[in-house]
C-alpha positions as CSV (number, residue, x, y, z in Angstrom):
1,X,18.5,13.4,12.9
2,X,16.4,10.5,11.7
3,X,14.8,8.0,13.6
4,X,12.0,5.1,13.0
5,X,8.7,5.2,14.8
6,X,8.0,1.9,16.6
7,X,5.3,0.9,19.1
8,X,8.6,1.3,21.9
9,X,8.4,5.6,21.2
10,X,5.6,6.9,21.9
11,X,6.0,10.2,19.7
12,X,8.5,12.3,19.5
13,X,7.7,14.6,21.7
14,X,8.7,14.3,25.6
15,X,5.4,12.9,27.6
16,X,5.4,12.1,31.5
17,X,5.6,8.2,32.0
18,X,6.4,7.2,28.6
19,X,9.5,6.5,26.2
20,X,9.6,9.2,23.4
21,X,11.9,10.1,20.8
22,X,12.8,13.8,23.1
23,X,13.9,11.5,26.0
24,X,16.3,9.4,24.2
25,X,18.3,12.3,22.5
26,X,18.4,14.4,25.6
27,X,19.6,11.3,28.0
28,X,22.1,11.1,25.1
29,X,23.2,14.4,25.2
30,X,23.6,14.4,29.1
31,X,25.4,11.8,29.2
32,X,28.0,12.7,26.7
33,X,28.1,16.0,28.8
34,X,26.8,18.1,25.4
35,X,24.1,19.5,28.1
36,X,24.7,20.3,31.8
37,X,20.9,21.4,32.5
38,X,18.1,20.6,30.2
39,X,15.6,23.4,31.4
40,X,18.5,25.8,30.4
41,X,20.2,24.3,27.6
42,X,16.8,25.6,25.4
43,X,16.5,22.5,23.7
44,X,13.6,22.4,21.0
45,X,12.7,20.6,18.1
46,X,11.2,22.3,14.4
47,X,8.4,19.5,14.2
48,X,6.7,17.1,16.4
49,X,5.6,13.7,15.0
50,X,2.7,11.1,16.1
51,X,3.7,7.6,17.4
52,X,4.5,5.3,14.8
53,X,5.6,8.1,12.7
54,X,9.4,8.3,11.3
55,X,11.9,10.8,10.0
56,X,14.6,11.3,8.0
57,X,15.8,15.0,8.4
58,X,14.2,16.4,11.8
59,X,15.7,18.8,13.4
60,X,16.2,20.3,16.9
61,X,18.0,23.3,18.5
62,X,20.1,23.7,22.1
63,X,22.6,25.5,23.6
64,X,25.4,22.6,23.5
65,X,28.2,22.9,26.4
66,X,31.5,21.4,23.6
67,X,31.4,20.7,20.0
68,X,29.3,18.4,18.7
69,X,31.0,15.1,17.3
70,X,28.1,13.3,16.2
71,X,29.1,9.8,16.4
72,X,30.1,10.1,19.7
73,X,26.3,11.2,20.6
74,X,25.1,8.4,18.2
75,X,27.5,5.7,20.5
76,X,24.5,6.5,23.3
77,X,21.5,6.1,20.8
78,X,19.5,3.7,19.6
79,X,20.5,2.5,16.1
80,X,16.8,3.1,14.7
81,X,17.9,7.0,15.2
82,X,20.9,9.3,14.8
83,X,22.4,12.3,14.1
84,X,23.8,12.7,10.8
85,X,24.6,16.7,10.3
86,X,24.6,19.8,11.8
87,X,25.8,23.5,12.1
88,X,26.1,26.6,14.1
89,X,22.9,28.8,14.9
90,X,22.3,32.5,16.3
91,X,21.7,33.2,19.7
92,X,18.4,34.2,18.9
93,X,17.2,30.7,16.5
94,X,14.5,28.6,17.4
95,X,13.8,25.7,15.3
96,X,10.1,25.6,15.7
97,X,9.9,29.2,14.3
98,X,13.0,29.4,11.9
99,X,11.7,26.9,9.7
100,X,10.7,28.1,6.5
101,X,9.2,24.6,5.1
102,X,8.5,21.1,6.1
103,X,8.4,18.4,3.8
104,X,6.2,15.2,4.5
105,X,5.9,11.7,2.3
106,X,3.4,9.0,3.2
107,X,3.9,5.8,1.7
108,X,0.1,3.9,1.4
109,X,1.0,0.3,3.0
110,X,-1.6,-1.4,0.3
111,X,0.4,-1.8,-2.9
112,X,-1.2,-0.4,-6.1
113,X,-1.9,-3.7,-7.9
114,X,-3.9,-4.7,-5.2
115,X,-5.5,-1.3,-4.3
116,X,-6.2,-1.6,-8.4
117,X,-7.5,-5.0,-8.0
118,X,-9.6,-3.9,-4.9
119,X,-11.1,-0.7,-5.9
120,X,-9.9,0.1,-9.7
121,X,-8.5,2.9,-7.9
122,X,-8.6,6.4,-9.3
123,X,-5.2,7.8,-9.5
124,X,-6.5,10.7,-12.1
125,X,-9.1,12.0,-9.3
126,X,-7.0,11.5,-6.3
127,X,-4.1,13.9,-8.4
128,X,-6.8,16.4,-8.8
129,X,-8.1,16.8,-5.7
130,X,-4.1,16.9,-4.3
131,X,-4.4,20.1,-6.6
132,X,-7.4,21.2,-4.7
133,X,-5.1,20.9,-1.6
134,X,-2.7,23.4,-2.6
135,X,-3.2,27.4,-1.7
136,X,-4.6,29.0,1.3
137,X,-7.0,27.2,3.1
138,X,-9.4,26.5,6.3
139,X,-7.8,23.0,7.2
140,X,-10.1,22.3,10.4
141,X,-11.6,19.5,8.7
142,X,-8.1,17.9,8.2
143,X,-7.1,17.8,10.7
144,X,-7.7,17.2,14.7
145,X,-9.6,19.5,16.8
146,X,-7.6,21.4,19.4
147,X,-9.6,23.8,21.5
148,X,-6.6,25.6,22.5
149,X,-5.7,26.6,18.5
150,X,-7.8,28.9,16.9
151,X,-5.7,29.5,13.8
152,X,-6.7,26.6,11.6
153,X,-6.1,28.1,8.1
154,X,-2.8,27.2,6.4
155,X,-0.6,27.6,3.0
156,X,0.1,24.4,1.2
157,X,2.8,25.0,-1.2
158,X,2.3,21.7,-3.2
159,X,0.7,18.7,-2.7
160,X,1.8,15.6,-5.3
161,X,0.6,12.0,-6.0
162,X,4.0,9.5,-7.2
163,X,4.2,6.2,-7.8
164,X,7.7,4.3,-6.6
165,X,8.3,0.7,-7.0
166,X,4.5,-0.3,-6.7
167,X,3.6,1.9,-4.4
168,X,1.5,5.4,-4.0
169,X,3.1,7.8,-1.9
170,X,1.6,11.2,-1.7
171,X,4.6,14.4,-1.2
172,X,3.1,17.4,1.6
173,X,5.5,20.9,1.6
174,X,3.8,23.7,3.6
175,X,5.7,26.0,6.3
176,X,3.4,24.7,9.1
177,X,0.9,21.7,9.4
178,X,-1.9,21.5,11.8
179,X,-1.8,18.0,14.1
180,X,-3.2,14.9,12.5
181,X,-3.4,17.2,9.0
182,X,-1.5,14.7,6.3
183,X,-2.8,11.6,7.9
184,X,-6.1,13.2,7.5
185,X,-5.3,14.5,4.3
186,X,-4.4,11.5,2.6
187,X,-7.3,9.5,4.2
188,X,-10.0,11.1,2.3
189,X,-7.3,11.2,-0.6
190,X,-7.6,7.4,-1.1
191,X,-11.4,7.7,-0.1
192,X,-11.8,9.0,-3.2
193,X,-9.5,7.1,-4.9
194,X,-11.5,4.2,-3.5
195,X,-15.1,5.1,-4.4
196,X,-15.8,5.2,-0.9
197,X,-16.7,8.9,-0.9
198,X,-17.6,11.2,-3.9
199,X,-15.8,14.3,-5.0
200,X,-18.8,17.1,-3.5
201,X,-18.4,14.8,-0.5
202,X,-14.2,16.1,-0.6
203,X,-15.7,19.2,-1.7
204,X,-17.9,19.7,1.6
205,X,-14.5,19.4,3.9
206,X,-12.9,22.5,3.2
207,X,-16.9,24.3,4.4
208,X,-15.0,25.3,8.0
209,X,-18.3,26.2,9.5
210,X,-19.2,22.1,9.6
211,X,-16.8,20.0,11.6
212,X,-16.5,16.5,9.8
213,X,-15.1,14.0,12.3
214,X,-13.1,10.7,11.0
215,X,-10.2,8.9,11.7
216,X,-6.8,10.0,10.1
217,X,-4.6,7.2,8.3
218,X,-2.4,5.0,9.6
219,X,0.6,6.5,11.3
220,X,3.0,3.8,9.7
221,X,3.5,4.9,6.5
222,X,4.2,9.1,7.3
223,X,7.8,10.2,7.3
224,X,8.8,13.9,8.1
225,X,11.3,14.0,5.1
226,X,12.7,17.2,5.3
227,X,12.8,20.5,7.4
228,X,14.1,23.7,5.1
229,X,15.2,26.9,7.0
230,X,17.1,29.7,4.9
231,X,20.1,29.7,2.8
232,X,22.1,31.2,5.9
233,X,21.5,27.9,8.3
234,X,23.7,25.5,6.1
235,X,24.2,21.5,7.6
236,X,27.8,19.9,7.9
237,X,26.8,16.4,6.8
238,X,29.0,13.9,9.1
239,X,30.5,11.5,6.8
240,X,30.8,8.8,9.1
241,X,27.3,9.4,11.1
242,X,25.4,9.2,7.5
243,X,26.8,5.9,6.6
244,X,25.7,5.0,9.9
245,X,22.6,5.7,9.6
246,X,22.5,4.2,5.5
247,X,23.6,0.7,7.3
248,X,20.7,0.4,9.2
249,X,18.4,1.4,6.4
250,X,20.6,-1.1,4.4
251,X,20.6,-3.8,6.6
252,X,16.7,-3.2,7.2
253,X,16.4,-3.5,3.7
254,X,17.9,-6.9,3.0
255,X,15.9,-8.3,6.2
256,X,12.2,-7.2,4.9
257,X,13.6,-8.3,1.7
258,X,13.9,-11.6,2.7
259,X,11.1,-12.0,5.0
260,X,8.9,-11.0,2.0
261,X,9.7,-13.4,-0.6
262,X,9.4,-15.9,2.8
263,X,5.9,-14.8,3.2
264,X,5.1,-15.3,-0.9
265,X,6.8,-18.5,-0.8
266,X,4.2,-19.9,1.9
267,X,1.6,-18.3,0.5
268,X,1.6,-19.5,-3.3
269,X,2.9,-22.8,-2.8
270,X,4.7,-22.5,-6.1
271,X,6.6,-26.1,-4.9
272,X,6.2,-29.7,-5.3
């Protein structure tokens, strides 16, 4: 499924009092009858994600009571989410632990000619300390403490710096991430990019016996891009269910298109 974070979700996972991504798809599903019971229907999803924070290919798992048509679920969703493909698991799948890799991108808000204007920023450092990133490592210090998890070491398969349309988005693929971990990764990423902290300083945050506290990036511009499980599990995309969902990226587009040039138009005054 994908979805768009907005201050209306409160995360995607299901919290007492407040609207979350969860709570959407499972009143959906009830009330197209595609689950009786939710306590038994075993409902779980492969990734969690902050509020704010968007997706384009997360996934979830539950024992559905008829065959899914997708568009008839999407008819009872929002249109800033949807389901676009899915297929038939073993008894025994869970998504959480079937997963074999997730795939995160974070687009920086700031576009690069103004981060270059700003802080003649480093893109040669910030790509070598993504390379730093990759392998086994202690990620305590990127990422938020939890005194129930005691586990904070984790495999980064690769960690990459790209540049799209004027923008820097940094690419995350590991099996599992700790909470807060690529928000917190790319924070001190730009840091150094920025001059604001030195290399040792980056250095010093992978020491596990010193906790380092700071705030993590902005939620806004993470999207869990893609969740891999093995060549077994393989999606039926629904034709009509991902055009649905590339309308409303579509007609996003064109809107923040426009509003943009508004916004430059007022602000440069270019007429007489």
């Amino acid at each position: 499924m994908y979805y768009v974070g907005n201050e209306k979700y409160f995360g995607s996972q299901r919290q007492l009092n407040f609207l979350t991504i969860e709570e959407c798809l499972l009143n959906a599903l009830v009330r197209m009858k595609y689950i009786n019971d939710i306590e038994n229907s075993e409902f779980e999803t492969a990734s969690r994600t902050d509020r704010f924070v968007s997706a384009r290919s997360a996934c979830f798992s539950f024992i559905t009571e008829k065959k899914p048509i997708l568009m008839e679920i999407n008819s009872a969703l929002p249109m800033e989410m949807g389901l676009w493909a899915y297929t038939k698991v073993p008894s025994n799948f869970v998504s959480k632990y079937n997963a074999i890799l997730r795939y995160y991108i974070y687009i920086v808000p700031t576009p690069l000619p103004i981060l270059q204007k700003e802080y003649k920023i480093n893109i040669k450092l910030m790509e070598k300390a993504c390379r730093l990133l990759e392998g086994r490592h202690d990620f305590v210090n990127f990422s938020k403490k939890d005194k129930e998890l005691q586990l904070t070491v984790r495999d980064m398969e690769s960690v990459k710096l790209t540049i799209n349309n004027g923008f820097l988005i940094f690419h995350f693929k590991s099996r599992a991430f700790l909470r807060q971990q690529v928000r917190r990764m790319v924070k001190k990423l730009l840091e150094i990019g920025e001059g604001k902290i030195e290399y040792e300083d980056f250095l010093q945050l992978f020491d596990s016996s010193k906790f380092i506290s700071y705030q993590p990036a902005n939620p806004n511009g993470l999207i869990l891009w893609d969740i891999i499980f093995d060549e077994k599990i393989k999606f039926n995309e629904d034709l009509k269910s991902k055009e649905r969902m590339d309308r409303f990226f579509r007609n996003k587009e064109l809107l923040f298109n426009f509003k943009n040039q508004l916004f430059k138009i007022l602000q440069h005054n270019n007429f007489s």
